[in-house]
PyMOL commands that place a pseudoatom at each C-alpha (Angstrom):
pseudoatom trace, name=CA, resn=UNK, resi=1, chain=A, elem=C, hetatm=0, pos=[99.611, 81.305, 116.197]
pseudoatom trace, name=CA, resn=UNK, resi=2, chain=A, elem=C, hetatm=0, pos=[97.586, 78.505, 114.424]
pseudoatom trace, name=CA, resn=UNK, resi=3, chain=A, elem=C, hetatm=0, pos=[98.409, 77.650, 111.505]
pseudoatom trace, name=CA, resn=UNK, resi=4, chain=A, elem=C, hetatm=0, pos=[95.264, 75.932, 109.327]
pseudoatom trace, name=CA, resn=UNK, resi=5, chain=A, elem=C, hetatm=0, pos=[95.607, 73.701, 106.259]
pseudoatom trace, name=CA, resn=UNK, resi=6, chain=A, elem=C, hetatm=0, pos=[95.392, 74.492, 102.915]
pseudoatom trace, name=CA, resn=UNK, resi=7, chain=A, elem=C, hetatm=0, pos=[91.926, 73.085, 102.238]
pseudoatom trace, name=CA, resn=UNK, resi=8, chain=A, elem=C, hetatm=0, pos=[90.228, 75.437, 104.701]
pseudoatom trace, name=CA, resn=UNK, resi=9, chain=A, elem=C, hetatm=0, pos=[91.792, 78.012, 103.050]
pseudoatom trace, name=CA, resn=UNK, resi=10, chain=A, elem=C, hetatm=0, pos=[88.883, 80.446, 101.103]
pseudoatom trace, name=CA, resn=UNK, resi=11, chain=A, elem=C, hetatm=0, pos=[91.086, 80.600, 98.420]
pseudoatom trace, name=CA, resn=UNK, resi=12, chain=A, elem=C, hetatm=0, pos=[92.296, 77.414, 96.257]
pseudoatom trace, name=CA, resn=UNK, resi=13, chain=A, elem=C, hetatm=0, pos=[95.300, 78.134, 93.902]
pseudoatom trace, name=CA, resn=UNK, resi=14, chain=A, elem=C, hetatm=0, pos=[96.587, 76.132, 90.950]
pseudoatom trace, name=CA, resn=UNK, resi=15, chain=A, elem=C, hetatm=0, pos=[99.078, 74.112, 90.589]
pseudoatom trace, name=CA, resn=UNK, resi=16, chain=A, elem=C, hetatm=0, pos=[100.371, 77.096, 88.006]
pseudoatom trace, name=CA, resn=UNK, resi=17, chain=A, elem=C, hetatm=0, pos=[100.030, 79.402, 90.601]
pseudoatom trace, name=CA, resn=UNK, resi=18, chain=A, elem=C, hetatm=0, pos=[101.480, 77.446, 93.508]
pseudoatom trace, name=CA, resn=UNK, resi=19, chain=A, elem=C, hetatm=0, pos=[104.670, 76.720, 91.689]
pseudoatom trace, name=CA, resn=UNK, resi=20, chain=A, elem=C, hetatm=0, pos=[104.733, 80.759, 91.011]
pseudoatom trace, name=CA, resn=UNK, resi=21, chain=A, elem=C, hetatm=0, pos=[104.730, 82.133, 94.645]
pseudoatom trace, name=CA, resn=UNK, resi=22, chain=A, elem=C, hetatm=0, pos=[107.398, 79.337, 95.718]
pseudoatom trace, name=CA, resn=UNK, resi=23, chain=A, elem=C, hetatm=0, pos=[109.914, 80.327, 92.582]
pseudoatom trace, name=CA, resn=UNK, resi=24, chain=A, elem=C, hetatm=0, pos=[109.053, 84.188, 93.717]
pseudoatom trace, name=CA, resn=UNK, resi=25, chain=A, elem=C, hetatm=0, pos=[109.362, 83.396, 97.568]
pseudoatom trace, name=CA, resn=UNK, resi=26, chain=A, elem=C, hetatm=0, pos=[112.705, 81.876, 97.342]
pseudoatom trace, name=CA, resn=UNK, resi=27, chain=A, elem=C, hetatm=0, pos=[114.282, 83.875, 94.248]
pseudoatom trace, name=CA, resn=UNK, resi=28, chain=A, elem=C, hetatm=0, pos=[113.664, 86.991, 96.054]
pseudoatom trace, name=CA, resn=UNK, resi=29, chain=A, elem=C, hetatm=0, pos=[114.461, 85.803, 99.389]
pseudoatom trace, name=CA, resn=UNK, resi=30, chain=A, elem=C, hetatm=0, pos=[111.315, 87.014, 100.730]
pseudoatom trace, name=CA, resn=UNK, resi=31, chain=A, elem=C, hetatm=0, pos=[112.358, 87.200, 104.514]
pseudoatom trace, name=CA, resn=UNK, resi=32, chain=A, elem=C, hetatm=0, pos=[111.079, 84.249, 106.868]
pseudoatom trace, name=CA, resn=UNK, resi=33, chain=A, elem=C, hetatm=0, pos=[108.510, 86.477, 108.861]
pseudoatom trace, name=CA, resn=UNK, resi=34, chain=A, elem=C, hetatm=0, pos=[106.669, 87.611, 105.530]
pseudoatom trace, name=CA, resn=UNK, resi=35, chain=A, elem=C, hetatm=0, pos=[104.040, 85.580, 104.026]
pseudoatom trace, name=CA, resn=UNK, resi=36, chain=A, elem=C, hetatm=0, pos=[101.701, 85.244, 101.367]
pseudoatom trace, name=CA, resn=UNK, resi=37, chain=A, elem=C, hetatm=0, pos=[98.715, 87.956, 101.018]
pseudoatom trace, name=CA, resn=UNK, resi=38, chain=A, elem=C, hetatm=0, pos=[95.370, 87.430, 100.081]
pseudoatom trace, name=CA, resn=UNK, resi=39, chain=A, elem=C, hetatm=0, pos=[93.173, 90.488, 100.349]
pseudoatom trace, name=CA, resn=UNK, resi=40, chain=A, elem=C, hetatm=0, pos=[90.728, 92.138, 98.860]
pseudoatom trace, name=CA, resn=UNK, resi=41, chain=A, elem=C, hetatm=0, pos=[89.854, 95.945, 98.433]
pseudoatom trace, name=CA, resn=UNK, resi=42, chain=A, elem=C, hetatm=0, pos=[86.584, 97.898, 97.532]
pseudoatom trace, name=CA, resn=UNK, resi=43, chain=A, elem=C, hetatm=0, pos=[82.817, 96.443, 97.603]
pseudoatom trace, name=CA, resn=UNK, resi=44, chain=A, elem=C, hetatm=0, pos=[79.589, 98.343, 98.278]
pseudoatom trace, name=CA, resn=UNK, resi=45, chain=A, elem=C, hetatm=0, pos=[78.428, 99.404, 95.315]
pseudoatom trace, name=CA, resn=UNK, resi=46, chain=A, elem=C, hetatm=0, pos=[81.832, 98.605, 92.966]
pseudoatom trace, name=CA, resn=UNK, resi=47, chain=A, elem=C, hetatm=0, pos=[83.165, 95.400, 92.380]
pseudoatom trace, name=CA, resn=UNK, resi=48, chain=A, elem=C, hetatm=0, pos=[85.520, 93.894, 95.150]
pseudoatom trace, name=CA, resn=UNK, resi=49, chain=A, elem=C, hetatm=0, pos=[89.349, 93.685, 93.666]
pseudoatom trace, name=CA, resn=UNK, resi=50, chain=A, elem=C, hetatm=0, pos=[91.526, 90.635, 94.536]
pseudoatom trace, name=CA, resn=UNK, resi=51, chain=A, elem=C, hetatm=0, pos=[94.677, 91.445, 95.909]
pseudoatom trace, name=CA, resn=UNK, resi=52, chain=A, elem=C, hetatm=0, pos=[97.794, 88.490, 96.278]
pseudoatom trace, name=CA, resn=UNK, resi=53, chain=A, elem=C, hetatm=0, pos=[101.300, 90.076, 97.593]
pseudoatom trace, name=CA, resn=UNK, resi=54, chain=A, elem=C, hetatm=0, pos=[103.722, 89.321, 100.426]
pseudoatom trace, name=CA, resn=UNK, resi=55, chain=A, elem=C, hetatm=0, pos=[103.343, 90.843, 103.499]
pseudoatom trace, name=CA, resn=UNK, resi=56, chain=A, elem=C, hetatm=0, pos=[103.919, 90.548, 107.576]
pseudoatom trace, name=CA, resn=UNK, resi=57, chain=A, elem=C, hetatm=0, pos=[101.292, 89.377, 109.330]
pseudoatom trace, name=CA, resn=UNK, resi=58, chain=A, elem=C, hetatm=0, pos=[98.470, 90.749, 111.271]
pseudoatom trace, name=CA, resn=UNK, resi=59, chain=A, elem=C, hetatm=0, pos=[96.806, 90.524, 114.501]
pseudoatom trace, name=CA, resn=UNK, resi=60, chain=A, elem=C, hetatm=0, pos=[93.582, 89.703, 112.757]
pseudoatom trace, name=CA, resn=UNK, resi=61, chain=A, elem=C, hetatm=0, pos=[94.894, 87.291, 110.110]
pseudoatom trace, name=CA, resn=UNK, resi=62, chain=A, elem=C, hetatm=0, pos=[93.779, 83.675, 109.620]
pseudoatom trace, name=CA, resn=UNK, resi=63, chain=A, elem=C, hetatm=0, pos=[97.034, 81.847, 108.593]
pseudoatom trace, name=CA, resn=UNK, resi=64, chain=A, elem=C, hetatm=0, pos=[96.529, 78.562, 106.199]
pseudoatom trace, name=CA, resn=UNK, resi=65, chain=A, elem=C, hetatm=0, pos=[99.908, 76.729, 104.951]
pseudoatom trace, name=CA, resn=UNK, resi=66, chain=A, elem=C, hetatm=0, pos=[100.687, 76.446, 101.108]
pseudoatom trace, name=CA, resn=UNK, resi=67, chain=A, elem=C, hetatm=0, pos=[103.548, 73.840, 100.928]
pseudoatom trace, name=CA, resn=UNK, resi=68, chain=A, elem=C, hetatm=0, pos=[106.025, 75.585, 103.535]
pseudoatom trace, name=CA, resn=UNK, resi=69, chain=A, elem=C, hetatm=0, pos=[104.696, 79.339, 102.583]
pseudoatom trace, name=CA, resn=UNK, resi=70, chain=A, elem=C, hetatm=0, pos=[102.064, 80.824, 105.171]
pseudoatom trace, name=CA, resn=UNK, resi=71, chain=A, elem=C, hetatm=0, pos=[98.809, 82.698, 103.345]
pseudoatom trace, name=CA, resn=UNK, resi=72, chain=A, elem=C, hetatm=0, pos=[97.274, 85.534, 105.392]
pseudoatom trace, name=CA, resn=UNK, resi=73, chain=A, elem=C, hetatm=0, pos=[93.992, 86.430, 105.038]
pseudoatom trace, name=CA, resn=UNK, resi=74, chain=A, elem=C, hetatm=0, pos=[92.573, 89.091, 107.410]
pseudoatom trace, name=CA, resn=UNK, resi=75, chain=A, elem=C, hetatm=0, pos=[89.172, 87.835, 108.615]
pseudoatom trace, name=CA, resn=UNK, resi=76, chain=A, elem=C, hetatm=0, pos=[87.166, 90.705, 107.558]
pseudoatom trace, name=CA, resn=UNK, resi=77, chain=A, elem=C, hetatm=0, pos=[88.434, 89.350, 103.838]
pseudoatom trace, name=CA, resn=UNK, resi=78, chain=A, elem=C, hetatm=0, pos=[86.865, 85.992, 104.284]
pseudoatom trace, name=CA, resn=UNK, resi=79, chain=A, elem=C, hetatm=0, pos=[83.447, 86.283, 102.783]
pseudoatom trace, name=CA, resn=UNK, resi=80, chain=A, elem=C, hetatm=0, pos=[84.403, 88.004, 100.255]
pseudoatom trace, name=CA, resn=UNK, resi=81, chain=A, elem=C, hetatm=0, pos=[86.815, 85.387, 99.057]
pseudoatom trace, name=CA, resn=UNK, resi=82, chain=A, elem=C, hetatm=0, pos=[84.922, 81.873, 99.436]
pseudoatom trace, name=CA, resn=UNK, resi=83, chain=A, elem=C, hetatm=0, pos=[85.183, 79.932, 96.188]
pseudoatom trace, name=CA, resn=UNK, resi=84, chain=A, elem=C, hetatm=0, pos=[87.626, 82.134, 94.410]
pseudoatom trace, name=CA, resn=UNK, resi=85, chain=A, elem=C, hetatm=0, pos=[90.963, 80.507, 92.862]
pseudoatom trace, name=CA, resn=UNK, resi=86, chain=A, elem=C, hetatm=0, pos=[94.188, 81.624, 92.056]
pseudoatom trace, name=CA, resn=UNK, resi=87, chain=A, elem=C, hetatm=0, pos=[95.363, 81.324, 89.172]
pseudoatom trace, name=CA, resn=UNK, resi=88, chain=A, elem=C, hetatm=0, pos=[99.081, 81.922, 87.017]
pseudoatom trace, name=CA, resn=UNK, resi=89, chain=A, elem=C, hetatm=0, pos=[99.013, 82.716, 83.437]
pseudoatom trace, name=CA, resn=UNK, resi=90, chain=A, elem=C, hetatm=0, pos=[102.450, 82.979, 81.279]
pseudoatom trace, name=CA, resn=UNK, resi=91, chain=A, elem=C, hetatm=0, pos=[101.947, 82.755, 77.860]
pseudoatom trace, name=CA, resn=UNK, resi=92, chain=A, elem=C, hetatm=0, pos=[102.751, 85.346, 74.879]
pseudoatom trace, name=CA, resn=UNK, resi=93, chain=A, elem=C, hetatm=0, pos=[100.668, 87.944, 75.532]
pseudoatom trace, name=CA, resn=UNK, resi=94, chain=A, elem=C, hetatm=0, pos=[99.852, 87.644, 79.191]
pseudoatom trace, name=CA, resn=UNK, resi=95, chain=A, elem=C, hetatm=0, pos=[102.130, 86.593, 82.450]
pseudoatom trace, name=CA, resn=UNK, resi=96, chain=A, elem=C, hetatm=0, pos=[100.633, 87.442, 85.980]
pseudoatom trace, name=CA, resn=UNK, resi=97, chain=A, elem=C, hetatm=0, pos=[98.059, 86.128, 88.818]
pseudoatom trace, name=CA, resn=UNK, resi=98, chain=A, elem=C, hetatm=0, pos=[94.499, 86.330, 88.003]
pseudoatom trace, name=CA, resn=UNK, resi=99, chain=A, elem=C, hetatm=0, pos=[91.191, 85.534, 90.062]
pseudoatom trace, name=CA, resn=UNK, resi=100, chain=A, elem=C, hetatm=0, pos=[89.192, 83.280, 88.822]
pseudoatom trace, name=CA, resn=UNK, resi=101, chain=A, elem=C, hetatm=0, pos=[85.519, 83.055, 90.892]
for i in range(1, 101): cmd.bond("trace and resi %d" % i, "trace and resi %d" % (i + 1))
show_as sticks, trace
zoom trace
């Protein structure tokens, strides 16, 4: 299992964001063999939806390393993910990830 850096990741993330899934990962105590999942669902003729969850991995995932947390990304999700970034937004009205292409 190779594990790739961040920066060849598809997907960047914000610092926001970053500092999000490792206060999730470790208040839950999300179990060791779980990781970070990137995904997306839909396309043809409707938009593609972003997806970003824990998860055990797959035989087709690429694995990338966010500061101690693996990301999985199944290959098939690739394309559809270049240039996209991950963002966290907390503020009065809103609190959650969000896409940002």
């Amino acid at each position: 299992m190779e594990i790739l850096a961040l920066s060849l990741c598809p997907v960047t993330f914000t610092t926001e964001a970053k500092a999000e899934i490792h206060k999730i990962y470790h208040s839950k105590n999300i179990p060791k063999e779980y990781g970070l999942r990137v995904a997306t669902e839909g396309g043809g003729c409707a938009a593609v939806k972003h997806i970003i969850g824990f998860d055990k991995i797959k035989d087709t995932d690429k694995i990338y390393d966010l500061d101690g947390i693996n990301v999985f990304v199944e290959k098939k999700h690739l394309m559809f993910l270049f240039g996209c970034k991950v963002n966290y937004i907390s503020n009065g009205h809103e609190q959650g990830f969000e896409f940002v292409k």
